[in-house]
MARMARTI-873790 format. One record per atom (N, C-alpha, C, O, CB): y, z, x; chain; residue number from 1. Coordinates in steps of 0.02 Angstrom, whole numbers, plus 50000, padded with zeros to 5 digits. Glycine has a CB too. Layout:
BEGIN
Y;Z;X;A;NUM
...
! end
This chain:
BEGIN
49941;50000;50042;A;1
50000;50000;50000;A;1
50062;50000;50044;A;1
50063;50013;50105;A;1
50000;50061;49952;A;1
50117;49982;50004;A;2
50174;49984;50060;A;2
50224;50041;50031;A;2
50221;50074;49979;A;2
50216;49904;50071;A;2
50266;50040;50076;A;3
50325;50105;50105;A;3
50390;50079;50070;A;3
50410;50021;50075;A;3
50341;50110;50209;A;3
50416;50120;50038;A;4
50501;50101;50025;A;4
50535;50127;50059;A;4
50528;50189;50059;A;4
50536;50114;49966;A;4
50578;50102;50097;A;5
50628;50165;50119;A;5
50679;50174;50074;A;5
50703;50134;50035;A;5
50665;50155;50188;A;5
50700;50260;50087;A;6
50757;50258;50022;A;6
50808;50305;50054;A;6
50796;50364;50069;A;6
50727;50291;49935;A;6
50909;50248;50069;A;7
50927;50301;50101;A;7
50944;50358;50049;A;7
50944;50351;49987;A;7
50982;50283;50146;A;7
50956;50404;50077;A;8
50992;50480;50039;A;8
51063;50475;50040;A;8
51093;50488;49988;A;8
50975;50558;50081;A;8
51108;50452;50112;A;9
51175;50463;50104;A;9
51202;50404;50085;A;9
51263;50403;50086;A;9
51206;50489;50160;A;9
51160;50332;50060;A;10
51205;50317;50028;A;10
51211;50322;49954;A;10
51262;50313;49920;A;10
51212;50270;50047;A;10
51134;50341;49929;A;11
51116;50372;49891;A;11
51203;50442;49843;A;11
51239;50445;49794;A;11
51044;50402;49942;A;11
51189;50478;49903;A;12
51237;50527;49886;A;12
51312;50507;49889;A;12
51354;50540;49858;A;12
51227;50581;49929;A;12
51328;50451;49927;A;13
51393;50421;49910;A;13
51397;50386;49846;A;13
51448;50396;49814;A;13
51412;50377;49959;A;13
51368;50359;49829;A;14
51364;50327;49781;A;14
51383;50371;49710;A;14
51410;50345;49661;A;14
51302;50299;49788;A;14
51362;50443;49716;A;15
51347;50487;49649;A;15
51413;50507;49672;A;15
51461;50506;49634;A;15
51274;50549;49637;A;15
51419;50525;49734;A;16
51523;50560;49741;A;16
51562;50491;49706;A;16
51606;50493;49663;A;16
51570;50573;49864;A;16
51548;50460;49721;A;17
51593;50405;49679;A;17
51606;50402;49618;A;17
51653;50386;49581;A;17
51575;50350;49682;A;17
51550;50421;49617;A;18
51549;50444;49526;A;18
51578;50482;49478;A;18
51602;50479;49421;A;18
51506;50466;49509;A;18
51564;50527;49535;A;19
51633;50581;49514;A;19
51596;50654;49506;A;19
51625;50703;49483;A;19
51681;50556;49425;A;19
51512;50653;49534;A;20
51491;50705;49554;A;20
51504;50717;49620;A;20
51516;50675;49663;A;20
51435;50710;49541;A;20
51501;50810;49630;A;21
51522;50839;49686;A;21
51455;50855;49738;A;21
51396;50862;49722;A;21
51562;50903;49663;A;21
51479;50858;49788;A;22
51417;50834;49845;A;22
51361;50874;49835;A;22
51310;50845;49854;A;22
51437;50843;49928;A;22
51343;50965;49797;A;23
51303;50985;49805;A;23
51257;50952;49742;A;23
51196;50953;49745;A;23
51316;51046;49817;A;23
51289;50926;49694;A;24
51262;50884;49627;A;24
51232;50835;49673;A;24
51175;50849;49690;A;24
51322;50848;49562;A;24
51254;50792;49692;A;25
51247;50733;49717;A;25
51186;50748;49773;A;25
51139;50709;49769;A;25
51320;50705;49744;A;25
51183;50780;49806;A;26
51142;50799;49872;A;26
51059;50838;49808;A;26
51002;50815;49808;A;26
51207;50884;49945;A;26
51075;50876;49781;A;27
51022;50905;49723;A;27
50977;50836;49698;A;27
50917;50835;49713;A;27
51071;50945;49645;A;27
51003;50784;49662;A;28
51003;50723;49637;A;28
50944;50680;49683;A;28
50889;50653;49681;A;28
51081;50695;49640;A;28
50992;50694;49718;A;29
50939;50631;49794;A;29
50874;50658;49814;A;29
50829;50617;49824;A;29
50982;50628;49892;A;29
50864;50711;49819;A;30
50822;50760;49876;A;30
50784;50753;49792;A;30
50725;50738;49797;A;30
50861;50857;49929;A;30
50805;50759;49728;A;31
50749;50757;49680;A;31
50721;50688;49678;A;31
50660;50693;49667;A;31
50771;50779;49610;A;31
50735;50642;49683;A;32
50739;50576;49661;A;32
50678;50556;49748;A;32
50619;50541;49758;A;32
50847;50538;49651;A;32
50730;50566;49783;A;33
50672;50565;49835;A;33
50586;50592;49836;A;33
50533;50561;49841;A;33
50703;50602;49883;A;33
50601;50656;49831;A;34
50513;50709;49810;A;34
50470;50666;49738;A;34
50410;50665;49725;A;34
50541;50826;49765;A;34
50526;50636;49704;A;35
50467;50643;49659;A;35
50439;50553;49672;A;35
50384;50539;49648;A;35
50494;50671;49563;A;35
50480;50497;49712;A;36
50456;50441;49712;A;36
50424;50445;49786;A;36
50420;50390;49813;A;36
50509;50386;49694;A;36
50402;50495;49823;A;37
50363;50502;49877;A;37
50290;50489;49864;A;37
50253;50456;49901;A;37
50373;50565;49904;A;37
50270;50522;49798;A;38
50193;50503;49781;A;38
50206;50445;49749;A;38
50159;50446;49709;A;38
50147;50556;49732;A;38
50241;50384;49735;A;39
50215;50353;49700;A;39
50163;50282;49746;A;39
50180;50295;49803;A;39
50275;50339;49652;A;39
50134;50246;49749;A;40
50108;50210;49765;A;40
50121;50131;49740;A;40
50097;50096;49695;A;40
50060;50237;49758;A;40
50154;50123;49775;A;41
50179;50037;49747;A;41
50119;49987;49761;A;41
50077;50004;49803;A;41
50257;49999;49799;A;41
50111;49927;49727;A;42
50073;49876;49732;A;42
50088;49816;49756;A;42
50101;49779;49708;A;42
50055;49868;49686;A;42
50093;49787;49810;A;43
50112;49739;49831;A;43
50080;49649;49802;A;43
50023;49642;49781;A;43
50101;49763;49896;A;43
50105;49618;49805;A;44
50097;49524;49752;A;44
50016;49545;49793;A;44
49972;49560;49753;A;44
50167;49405;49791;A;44
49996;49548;49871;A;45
49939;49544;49908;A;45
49886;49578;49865;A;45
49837;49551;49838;A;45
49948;49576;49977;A;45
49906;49652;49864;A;46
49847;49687;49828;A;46
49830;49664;49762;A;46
49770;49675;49751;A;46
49860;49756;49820;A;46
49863;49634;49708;A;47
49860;49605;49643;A;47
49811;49562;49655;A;47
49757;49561;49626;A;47
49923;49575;49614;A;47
49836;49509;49714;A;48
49793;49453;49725;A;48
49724;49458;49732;A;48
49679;49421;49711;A;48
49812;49423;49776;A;48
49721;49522;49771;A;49
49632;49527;49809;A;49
49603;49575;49761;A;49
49542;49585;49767;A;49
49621;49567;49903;A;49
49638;49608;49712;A;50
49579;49641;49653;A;50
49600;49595;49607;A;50
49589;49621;49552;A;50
49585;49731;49621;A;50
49630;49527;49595;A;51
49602;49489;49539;A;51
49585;49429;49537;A;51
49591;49388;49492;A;51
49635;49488;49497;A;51
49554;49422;49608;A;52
49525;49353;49625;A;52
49465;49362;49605;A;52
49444;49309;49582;A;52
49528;49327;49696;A;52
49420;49411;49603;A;53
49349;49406;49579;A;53
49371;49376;49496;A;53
49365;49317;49480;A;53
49301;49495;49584;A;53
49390;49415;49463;A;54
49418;49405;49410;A;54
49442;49321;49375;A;54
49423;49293;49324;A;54
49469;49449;49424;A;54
49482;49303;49417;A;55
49493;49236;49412;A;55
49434;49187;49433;A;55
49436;49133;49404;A;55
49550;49223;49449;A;55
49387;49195;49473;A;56
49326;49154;49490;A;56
49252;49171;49419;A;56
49203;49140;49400;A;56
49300;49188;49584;A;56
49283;49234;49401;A;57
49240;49251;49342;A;57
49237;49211;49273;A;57
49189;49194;49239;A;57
49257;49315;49326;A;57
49327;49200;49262;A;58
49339;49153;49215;A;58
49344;49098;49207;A;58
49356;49070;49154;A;58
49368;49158;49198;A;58
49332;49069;49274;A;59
49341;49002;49282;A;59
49267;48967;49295;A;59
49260;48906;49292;A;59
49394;48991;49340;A;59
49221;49006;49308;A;60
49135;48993;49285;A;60
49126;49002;49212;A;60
49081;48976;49180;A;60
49078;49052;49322;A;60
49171;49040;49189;A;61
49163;49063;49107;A;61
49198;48993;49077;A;61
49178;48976;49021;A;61
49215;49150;49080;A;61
49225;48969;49094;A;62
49281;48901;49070;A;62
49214;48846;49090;A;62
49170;48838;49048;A;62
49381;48886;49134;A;62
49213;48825;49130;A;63
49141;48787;49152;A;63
49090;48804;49102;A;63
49079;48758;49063;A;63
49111;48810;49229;A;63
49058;48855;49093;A;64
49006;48881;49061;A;64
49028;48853;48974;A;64
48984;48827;48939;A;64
49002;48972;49079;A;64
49086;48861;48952;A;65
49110;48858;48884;A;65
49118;48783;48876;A;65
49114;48753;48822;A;65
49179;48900;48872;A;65
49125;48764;48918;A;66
49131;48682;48898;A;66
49055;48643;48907;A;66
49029;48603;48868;A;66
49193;48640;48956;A;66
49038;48660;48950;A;67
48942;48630;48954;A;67
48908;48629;48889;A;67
48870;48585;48867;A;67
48883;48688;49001;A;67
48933;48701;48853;A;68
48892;48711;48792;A;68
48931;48671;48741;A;68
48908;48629;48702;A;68
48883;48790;48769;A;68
48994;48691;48750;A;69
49022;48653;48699;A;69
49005;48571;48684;A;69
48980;48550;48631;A;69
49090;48661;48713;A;69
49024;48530;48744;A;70
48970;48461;48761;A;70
48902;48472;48733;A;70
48891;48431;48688;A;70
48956;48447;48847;A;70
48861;48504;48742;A;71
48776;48505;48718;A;71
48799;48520;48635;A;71
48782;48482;48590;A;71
48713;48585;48765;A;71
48825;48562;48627;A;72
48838;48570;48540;A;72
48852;48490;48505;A;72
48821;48460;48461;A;72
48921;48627;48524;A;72
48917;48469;48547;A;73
48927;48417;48526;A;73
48880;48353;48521;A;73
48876;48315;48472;A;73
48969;48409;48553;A;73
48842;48350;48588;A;74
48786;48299;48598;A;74
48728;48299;48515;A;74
48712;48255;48475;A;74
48737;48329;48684;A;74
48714;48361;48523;A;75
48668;48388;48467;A;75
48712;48345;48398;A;75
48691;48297;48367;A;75
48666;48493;48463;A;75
48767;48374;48388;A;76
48780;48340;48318;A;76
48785;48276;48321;A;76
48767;48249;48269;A;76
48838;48359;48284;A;76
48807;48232;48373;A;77
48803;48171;48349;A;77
48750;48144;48361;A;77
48743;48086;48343;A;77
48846;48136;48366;A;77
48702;48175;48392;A;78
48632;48136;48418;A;78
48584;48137;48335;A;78
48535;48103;48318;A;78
48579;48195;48499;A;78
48634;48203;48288;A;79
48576;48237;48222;A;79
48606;48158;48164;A;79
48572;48124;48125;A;79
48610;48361;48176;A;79
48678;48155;48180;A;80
48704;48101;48133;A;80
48706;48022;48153;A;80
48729;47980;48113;A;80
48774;48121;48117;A;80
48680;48002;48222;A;81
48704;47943;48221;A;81
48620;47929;48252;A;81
48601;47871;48265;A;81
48785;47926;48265;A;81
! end
């Protein structure tokens, strides 16, 4: 998985601008920081490699659905003509 970096002071400039005062602003960050430390982001890569089985699954299933579909079809016109 990958890493965000996240700054704090500009973070905390940003909230003084705001028109909160630095110990608000500094409280704010240091929370915002702790709690997106556990999160685990997913990168386009990792999507790719847990849903490529997936995509090779449906695309034998697409193959598979049309073979029959052809033999269904063969069958009816072979029953009427």
């Amino acid at each position: 998985m990958s890493v965000v970096t996240f700054d704090t002071l500009k973070f905390v400039k940003t909230l003084e601008a705001g028109g909160l005062n630095e110990t608000q602003a500094e409280s704010i960050a240091a929370a915002y920081r702790d709690a997106s430390v556990d999160q685990e982001l997913v990168t386009k890569i990792d999507l790719q490699l847990e849903l490529a089985p997936i995509k090779s699954e449906l695309h034998m299933m697409k193959w598979m659905m049309g073979l029959i579909l052809g033999g269904i079809v063969a069958l009816v016109l072979k029953s009427f003509f």
